[in-house]
VOVODREN-539774 format. One record per residue (C-alpha): x, y, z; residue in three letters. Coordinates in steps of 0.001 Angstrom, whole numbers, plus 524288, in hexadecimal, padded with zeros to 5 digits. Each point is the difference from the previous one (the first is absolute). Layout:
! residues N
XYZAla ...
***
This chain:
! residues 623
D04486D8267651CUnk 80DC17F6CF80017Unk 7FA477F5D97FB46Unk 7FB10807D67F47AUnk 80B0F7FBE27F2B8Unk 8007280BD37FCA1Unk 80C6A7FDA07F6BCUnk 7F6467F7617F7E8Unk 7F56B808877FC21Unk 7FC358013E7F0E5Unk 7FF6980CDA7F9F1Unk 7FB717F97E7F3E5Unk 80E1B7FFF27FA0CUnk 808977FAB280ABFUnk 8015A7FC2C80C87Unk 803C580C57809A8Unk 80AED7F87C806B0Unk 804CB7FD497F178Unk 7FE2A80E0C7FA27Unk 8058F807F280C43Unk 8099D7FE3D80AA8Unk 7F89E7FE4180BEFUnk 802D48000480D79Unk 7F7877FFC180B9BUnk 7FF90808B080BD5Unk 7FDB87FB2680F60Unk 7F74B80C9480790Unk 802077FFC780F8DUnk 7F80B808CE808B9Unk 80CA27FE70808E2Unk 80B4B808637FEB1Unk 809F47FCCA7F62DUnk 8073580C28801C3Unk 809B07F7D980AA1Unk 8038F7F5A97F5EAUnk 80D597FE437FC88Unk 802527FF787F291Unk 80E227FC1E7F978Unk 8069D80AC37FB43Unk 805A27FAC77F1D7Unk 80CF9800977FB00Unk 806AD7FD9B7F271Unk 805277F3E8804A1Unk 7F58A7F6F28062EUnk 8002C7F2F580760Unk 7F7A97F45F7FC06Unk 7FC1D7F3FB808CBUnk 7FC2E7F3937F9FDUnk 7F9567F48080825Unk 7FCC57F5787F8D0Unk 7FAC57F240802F5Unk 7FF978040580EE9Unk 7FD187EF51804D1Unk 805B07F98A7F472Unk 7F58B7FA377FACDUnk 7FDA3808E57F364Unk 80AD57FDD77F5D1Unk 7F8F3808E17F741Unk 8026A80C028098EUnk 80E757FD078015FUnk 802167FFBC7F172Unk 7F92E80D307FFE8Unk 806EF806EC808D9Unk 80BCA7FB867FBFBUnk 7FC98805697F2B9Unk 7FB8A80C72803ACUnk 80E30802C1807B1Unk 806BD7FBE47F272Unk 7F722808C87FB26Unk 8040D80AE980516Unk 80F317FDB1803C3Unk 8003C7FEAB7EFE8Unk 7F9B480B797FE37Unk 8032E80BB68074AUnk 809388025980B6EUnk 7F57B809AC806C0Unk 7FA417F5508099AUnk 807697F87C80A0AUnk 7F9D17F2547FF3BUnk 7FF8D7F64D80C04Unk 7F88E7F2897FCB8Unk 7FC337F93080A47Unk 7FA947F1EC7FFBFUnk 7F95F7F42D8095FUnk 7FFEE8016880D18Unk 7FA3D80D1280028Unk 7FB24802FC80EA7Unk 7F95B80960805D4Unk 80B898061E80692Unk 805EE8015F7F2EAUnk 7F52A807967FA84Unk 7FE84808C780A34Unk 80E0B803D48026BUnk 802B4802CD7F1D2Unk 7F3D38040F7F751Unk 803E780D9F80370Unk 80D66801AD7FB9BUnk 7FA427FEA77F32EUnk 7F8C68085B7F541Unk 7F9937F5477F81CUnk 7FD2F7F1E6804C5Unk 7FA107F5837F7A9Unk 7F95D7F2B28078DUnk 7FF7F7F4B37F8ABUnk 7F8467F5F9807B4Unk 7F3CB7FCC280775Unk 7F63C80AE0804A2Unk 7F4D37F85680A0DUnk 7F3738099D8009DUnk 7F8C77FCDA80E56Unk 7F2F68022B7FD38Unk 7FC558009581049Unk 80AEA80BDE801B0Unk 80643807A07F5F1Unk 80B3E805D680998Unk 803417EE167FF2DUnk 8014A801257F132Unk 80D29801727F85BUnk 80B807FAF47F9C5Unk 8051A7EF0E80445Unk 80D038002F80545Unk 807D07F5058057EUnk 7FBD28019D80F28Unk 7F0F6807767FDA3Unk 7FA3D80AF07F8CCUnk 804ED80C577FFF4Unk 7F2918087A80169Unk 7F9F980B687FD85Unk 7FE098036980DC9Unk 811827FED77FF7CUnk 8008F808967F4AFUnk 7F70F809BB80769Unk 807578017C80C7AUnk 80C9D7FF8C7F5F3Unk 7FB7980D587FAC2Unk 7FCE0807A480C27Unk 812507FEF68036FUnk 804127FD487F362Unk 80114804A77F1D3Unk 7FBE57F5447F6A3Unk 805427FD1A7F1DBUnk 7F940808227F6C9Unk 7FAE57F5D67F704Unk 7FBE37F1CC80352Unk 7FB837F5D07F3F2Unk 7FA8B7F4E080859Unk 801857F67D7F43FUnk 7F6DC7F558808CCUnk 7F79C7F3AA7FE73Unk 807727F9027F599Unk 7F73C7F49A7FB98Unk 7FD947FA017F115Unk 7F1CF7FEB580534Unk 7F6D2809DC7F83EUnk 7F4EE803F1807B7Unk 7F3288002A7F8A7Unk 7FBA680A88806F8Unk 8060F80C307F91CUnk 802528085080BF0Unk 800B17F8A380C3AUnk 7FCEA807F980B7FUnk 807F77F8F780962Unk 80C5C803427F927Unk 7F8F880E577FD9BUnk 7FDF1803D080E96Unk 80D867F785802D2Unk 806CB80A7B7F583Unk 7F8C080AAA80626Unk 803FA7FEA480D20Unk 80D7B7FD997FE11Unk 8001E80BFE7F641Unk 7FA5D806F380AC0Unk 808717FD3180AA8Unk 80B91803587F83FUnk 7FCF680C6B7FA38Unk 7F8A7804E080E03Unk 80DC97FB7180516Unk 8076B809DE7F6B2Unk 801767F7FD7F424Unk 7FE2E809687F4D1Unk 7FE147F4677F455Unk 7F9707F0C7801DAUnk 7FE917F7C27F526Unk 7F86F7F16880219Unk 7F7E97F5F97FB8AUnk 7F08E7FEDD8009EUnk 7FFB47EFE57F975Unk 808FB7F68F801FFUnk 809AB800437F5F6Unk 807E27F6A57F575Unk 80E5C7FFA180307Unk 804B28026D7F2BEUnk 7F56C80C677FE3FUnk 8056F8052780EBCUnk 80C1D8000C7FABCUnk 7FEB0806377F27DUnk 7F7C280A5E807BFUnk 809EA80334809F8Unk 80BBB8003A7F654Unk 7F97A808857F5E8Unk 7FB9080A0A80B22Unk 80E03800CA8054AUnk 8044C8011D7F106Unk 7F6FE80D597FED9Unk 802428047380E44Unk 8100B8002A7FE28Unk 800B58061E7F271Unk 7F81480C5080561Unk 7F06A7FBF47FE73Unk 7F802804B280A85Unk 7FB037F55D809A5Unk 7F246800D17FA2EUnk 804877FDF27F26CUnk 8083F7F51A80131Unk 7F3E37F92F80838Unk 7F895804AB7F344Unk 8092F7FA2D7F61DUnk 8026F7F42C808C0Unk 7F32B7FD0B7FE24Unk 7FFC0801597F1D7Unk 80B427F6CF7FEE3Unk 7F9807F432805ADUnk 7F651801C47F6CAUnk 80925800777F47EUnk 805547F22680616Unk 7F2A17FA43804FAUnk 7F5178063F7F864Unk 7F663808C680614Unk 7F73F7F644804D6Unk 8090D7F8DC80814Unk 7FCA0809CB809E0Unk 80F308012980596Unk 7FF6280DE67FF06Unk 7F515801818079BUnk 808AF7FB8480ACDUnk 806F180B678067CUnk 7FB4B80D6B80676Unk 808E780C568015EUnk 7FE5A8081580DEAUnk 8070480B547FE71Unk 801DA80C6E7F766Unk 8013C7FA4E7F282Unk 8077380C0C7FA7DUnk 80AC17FED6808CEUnk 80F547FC4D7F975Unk 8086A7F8D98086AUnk 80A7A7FFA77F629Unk 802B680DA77F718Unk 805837FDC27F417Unk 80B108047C7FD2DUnk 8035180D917FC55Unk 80471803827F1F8Unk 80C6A8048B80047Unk 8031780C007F680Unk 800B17FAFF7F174Unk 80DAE8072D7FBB0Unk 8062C7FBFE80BE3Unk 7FB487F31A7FE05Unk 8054A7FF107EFB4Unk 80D238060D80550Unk 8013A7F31780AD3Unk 7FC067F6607F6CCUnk 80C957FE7B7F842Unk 8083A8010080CAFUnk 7F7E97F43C80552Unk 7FEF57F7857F4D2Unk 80E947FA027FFB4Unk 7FF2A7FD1680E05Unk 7F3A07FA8E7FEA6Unk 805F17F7AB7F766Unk 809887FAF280752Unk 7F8A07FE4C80BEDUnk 7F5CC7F87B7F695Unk 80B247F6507FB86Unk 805F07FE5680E92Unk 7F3117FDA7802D9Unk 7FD917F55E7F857Unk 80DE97F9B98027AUnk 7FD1E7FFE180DBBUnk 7F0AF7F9DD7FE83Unk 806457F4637F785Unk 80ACD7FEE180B20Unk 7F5667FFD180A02Unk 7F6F37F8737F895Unk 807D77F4DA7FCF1Unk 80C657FE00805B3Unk 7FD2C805EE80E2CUnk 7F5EF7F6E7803C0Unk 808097F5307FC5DUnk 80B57802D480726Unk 7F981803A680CE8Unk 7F26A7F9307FDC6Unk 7F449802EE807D5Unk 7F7AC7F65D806D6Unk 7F3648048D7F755Unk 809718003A7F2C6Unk 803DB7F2908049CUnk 7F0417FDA5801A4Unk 7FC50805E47F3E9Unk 809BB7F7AB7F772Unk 7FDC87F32680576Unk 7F1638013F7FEFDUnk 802038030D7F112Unk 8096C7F62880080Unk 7F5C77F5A9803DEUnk 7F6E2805CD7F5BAUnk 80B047FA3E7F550Unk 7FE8F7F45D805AEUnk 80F048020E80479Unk 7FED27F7AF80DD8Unk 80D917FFEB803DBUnk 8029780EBB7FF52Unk 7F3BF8002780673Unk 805767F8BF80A06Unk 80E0C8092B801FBUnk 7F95180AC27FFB8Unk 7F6467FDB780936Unk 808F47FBA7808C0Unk 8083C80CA08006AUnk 7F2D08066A804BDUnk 7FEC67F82B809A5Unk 80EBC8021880489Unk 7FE2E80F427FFEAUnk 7F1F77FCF5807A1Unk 7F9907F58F804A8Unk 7F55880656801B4Unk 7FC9F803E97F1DDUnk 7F2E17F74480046Unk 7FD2D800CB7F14DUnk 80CE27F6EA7FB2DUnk 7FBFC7F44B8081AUnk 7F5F57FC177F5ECUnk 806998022B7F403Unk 80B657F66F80760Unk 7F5F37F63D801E7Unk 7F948800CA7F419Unk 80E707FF997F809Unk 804227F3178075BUnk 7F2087F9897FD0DUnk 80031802A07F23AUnk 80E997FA267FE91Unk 7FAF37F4FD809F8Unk 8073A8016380ED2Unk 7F35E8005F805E9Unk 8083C7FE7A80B4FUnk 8059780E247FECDUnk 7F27A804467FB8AUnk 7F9537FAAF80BF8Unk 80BCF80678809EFUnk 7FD8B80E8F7F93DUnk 7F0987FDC580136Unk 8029B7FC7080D8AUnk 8094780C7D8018EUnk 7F5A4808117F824Unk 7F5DF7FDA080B45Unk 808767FFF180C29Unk 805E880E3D7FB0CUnk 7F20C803CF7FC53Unk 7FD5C7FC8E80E73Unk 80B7980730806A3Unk 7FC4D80E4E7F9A4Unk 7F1477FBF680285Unk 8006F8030D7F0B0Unk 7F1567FAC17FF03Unk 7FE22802847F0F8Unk 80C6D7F8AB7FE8CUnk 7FBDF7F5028089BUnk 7F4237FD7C7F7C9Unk 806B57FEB47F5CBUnk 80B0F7F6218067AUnk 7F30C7F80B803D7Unk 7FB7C7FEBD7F186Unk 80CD57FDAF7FA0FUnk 804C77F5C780ABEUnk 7EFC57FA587FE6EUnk 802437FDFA7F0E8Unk 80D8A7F94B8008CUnk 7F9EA7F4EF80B66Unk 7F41D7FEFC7F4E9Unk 808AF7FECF7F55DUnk 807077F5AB808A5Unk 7F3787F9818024CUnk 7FF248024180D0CUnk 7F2A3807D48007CUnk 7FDC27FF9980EB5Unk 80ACA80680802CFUnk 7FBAC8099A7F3BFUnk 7F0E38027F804B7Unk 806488050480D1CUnk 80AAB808847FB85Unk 7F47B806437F4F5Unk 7F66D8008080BC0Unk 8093580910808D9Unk 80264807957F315Unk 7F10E802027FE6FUnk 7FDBE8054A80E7BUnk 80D76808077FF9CUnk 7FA6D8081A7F3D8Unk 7F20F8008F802ADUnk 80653806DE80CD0Unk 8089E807C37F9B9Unk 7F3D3803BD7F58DUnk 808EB7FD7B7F44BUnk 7F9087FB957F70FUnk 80C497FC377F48FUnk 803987F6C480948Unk 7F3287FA388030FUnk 7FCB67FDAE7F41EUnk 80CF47F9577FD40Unk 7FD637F70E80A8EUnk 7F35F7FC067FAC6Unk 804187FB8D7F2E1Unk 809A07F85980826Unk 7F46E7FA4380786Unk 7F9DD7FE6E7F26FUnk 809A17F7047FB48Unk 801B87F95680BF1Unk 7F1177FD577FF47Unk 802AC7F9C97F23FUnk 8098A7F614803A7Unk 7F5217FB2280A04Unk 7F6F38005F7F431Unk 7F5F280ACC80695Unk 7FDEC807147F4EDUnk 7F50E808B5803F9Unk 8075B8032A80CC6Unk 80BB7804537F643Unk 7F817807DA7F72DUnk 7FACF8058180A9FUnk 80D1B805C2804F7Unk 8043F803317F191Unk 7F229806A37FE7CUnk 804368098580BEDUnk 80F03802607FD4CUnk 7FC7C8042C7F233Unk 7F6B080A5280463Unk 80ACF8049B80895Unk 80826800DF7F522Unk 7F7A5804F27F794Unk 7FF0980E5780818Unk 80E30802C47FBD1Unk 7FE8A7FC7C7F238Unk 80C9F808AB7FEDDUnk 8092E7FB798093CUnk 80BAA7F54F7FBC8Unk 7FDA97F88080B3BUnk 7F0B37FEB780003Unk 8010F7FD537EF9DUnk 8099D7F4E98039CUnk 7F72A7FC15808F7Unk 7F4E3800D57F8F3Unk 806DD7F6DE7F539Unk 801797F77E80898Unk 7F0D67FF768066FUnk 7FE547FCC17EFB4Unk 808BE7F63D7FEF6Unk 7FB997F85080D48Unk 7F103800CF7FAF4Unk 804E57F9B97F3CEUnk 806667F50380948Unk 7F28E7FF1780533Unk 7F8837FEAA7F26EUnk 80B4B7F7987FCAAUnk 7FCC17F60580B8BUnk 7F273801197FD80Unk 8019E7FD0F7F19FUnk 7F9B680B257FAB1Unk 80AE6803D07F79BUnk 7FA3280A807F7EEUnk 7FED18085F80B79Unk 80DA97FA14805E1Unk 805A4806D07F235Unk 7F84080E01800E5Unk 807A88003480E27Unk 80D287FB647FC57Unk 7FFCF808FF7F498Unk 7FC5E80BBE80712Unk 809BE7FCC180B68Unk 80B2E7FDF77F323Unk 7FB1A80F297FA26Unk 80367807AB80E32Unk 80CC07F6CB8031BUnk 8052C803287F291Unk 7FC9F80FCD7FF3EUnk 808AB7FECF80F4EUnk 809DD7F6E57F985Unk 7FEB17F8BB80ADCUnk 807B57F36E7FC0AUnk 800807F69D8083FUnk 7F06B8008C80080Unk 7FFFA7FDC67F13EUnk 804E77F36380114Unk 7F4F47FB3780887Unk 7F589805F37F6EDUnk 806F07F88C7F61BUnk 800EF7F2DD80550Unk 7F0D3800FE804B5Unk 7FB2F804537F1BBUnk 809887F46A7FA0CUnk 7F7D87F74C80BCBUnk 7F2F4804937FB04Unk 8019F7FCAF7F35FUnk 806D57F471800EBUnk 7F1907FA7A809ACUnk 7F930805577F240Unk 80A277F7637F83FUnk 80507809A77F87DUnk 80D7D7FC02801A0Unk 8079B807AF7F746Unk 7FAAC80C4380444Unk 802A67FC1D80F37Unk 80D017FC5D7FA0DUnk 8023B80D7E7FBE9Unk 7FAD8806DB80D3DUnk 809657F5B380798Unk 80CFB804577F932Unk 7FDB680D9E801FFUnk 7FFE17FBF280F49Unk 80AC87F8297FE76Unk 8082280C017F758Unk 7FC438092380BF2Unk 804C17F6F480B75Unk 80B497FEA87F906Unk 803A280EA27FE0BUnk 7FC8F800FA80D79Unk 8074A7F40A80558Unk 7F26A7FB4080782Unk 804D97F1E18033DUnk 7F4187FE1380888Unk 7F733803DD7F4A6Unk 809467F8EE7F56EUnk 7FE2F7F2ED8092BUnk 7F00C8016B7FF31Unk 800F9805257F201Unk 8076A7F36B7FAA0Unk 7F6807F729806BCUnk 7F4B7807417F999Unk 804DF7FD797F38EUnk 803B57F2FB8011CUnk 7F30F7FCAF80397Unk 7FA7C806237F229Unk 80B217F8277F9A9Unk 7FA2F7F382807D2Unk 7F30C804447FB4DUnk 802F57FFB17F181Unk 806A77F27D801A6Unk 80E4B8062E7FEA8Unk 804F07F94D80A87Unk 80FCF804527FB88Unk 7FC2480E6F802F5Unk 7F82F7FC6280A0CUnk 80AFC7F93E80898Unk 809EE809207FBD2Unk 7F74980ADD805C5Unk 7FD1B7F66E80D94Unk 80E327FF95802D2Unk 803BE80BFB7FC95Unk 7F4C58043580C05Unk 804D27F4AF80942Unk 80F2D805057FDF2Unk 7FBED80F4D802A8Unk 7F69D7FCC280984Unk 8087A7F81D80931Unk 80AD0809FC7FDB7Unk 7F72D80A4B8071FUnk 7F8867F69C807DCUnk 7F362803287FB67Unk 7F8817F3EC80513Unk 7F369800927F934Unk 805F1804C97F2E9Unk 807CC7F21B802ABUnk 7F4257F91280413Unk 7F878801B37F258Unk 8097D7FEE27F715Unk 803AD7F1D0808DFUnk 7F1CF7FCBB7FC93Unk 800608050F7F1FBUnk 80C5D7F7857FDEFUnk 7F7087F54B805A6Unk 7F6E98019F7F57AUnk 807207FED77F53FUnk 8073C7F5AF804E6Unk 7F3047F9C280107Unk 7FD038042B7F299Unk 80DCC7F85F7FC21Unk 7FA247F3DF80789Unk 80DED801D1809E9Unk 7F71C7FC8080A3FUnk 808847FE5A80A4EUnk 8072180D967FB2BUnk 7F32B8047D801DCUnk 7FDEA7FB5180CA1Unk 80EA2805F2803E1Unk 7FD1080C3F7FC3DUnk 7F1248005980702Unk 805527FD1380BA0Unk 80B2A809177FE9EUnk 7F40280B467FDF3Unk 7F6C67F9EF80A66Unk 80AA08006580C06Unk 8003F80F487FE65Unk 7F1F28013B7FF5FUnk 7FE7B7F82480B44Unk 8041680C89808E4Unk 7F9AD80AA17F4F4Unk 7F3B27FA977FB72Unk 7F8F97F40880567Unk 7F4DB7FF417F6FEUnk 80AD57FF257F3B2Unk 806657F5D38090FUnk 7F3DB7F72B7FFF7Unk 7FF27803DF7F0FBUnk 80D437FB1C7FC54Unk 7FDA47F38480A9FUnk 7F4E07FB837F816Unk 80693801CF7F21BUnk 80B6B7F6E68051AUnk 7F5097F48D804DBUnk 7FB3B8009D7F2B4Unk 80DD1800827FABEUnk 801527F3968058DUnk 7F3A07F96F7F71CUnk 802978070E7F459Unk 
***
């Protein structure tokens, strides 16, 4: 009969799990009469564990919500949060000083022995047959929510027995252990819905709502976000006795003792109210400066680079790293600040740092990402070997690690690195399979960024392959999501590709327009290796339309910035595009100066561009 969804039978009006607050009850021939249950006090303990291995961001955010939760609102439970590294040691010795304990994290069902199934942890699986053996010494916390199986993956299948029998038998275990309440999950479940859930049940539970009523009204909730046929509230099963209060509300106090308080307590209220708020706007804005923290430090220097502010960007980020070196996150933002204002030497030392720290705290997640960023900056650089082998190290590290942001990150990387090798099908390919990655967390920043950008690198694509209508339909979609983020720096490339499009459709004006609002971006943001590429751009529409005064101002300006930040191939083409309108001039022997000048640096970059410009300066010679 478990199997049985009993919560989703139709009385013709509602579903029963909808109309009632339901709970389910585990019958044992054995004896239960020598379980030890917890004996409850007004003051109770709680035990988070969240994102046991690391590996679900999702379940970190969530527990760490759930202890704000409840440290903001009421001073009845004790709250310990615990996080990564979660062993099996851990669980054992502690899950019963505690009356509640929420898990956050993987649960593995093993279909060829149920005692094997049970929650992931860092060094195994803490099991069923654990909890049992837990239950016949010890008394277990009187309510468990097993919060498990985070995934954006919706099954088709609208109860999936595996997780079923995988609730059931952790349910089970717990409550033949002692456990008086167990809340879990019979589908695998979205991370924003798990969350929602978990906070709106704890929102019920602490203001006095029996267990089975905030389950109840839980439910109801992700319907009022999702819509009753997104099936999230099919999700989670109560064990227990749903009647039973964990938290009584409070008492009410006699009403004329009450009015004859009130006055009393109202001028000091007062007071405290306006010491209050002298001592938040101390706190708030002068404390942190004067003894700043290595996340406030963080924090600002990230928004800092937002604003396009590099050089604070740069102080601040190097406080962090005085207070700790090991603060991971900063290195990028470093190396990103010194590209954009052109010290790729600086850049390339803090993408070094960012993967030889990654490596020291075997920070894996990290290192992935060190491999991508350091993989871009060689590509960028033109050196593509060295890219391919840096992205191909990221690739294996994530499929390892099963993150899948990353992975698909990588593979837009591959994507493009597959365009400047002109394999377009390969590329699209790679695009085709980061997007749907993307795609399963339409509601997460950092898969919408990088789903903008899986657009905007299929545009490239359609670009290349001169099938601009579709190029457009990408660009603009990838320009829609980078502008609802105000993600600027992206902007600019969406842009300068649209301007690009146009302009091969000779409709210069318009691909005027598109350029300047690049050009107005890098400039806010101080982007001197996109201002060097942007001014070359532009002075080739210039050269196009025969105004060859714009034009060379536009060359120069890209030779000046681009040997300032010695961006080589930024150099390299606007050499050659100084060639050409030199050509244009008939200064052929400028020409030929200024060819060769752009031909030596493609000789190490780009061989086939070297034969290229080798075979315009032949004919140079019988024009």
């Amino acid at each position: 009969m478990i199997p049985i969804p009993w919560e989703l039978i139709f009385d013709g009006g509602d579903f029963l799990g909808l109309k009632f607050s339901l709970g389910r009850l585990v019958r044992s021939k054995g004896d239960s009469a020598s379980l030890q249950y917890r004996d409850l006090t007004d003051s109770l303990k709680m035990l988070i564990l969240a994102n046991p291995n690391g590996d679900l961001k999702s379940a970190y955010l969530e527990g760490l919500n759930i202890k704000n939760q409840f440290s903001h609102k009421t001073k009845k439970v004790q709250v310990d949060f615990k996080s990564t590294n979660i062993d099996r040691h851990y669980v054992k010795k502690n899950i019963c000083d505690y009356d509640i304990v929420h898990f956050a994290g993987h649960c593995e069902f093993d279909k060829a022995g149920a005692k094997d199934s049970g929650w992931v942890l860092s060094d195994g699986v803490f099991k069923v047959e654990d909890i049992l053996k837990m239950g016949l010494s010890s008394s277990l916390p009187a309510l468990v929510f097993s919060n498990t199986c985070h995934s954006a993956q919706v099954n088709a299948v609208l109860i999936d027995s595996e997780y079923q029998r995988a609730n059931y038998g952790m349910a089970s275990a717990f409550l033949f252990a002692g456990v008086r309440h167990y809340i879990g999950s019979i589908r695998k479940i979205e991370d924003n819905a798990s969350l929602i859930f978990a906070r709106e049940f704890y929102t019920k539970l602490i203001s006095g709502t029996s267990v089975g009523e905030s389950v109840q009204l839980s439910k109801l909730k992700l319907i009022k976000e999702y819509g009753l046929a997104s099936l999230h509230w099919i999700n989670y099963l109560l064990y227990g006795d749903p009647g039973f209060v964990f938290f009584k509300p409070p008492r009410h106090k006699d009403l004329r003792r009450k009015i004859s308080l009130t006055y009393k307590k109202v001028i000091l209220k007062i007071s405290l109210t306006f010491i209050l708020i002298g001592l938040s706007i101390f706190l708030a804005f002068w404390l942190p400066k004067i003894n700043p923290t290595k996340l406030y430090l963080f924090l600002n220097a990230a928004s800092q680079y937002r604003q396009g502010n590099n050089q604070q960007v740069l102080t601040l980020g190097q406080q962090v790293i005085n207070k700790d070196p090991d603060y991971l996150a900063v290195y990028p933002i470093l190396a990103n600040a010194y590209q954009r204002i052109g010290d790729k030497d600086k850049a390339l030392k803090y993408y070094f740092d960012y993967v030889l720290k990654s490596e020291k705290l075997n920070n894996k997640v990290h290192l992935t990402q060190a491999y991508i960023k350091l993989g871009w900056f060689y590509q960028l650089d033109g050196q593509y070997e060295k890219a391919k082998e840096l992205y191909d190290k990221a690739l294996n590290l994530s499929r390892q690690l099963k993150d899948k942001q990353n992975e698909a990150l990588v593979l837009r990387k591959l994507a493009v690195w597959h365009i400047e090798t002109k394999d377009y099908e390969r590329a699209l390919g790679f695009l085709t399979k980061s997007a749907s990655i993307n795609l399963e967390h339409p509601n997460n920043f950092e898969s919408a960024k990088n789903l903008a950008s899986d657009y905007f690198d299929i545009g490239l694509v359609f670009t290349n392959k001169n099938d601009y209508p579709a190029a457009k339909d990408f660009y603009e979609k990838s320009l829609k999501i980078f502008k609802r983020l105000k993600l600027n720096n992206e902007l600019s490339d969406c842009y300068f590709n649209l301007g690009e499009v146009y302009f091969y459709e000779k409709e210069y004006q318009k691909a005027l327009e598109y350029y300047f609002r690049g050009l107005k971006v890098d400039q806010q943001q101080n982007n001197k290796t996109n201002l060097a590429s942007g001014y070359n751009m532009i002075g080739e529409l210039y050269l196009e339309i025969d105004d060859l005064i714009k034009a060379e101002n536009y060359f120069k300006q890209s030779v000046e910035l681009s040997g300032q930040i010695n961006s080589r191939m930024d150099l390299a083409n606007a050499n050659y595009n100084l060639g050409l309108l030199s050509k244009k001039k008939g200064r052929k022997n400028l020409a030929r100066e200024y060819w060769r000048k752009a031909q030596e640096i493609y000789r190490s970059v780009d061989l086939d561009r070297y034969q290229e410009i080798r075979k315009e300066l032949l004919e140079l010679d019988s024009f």
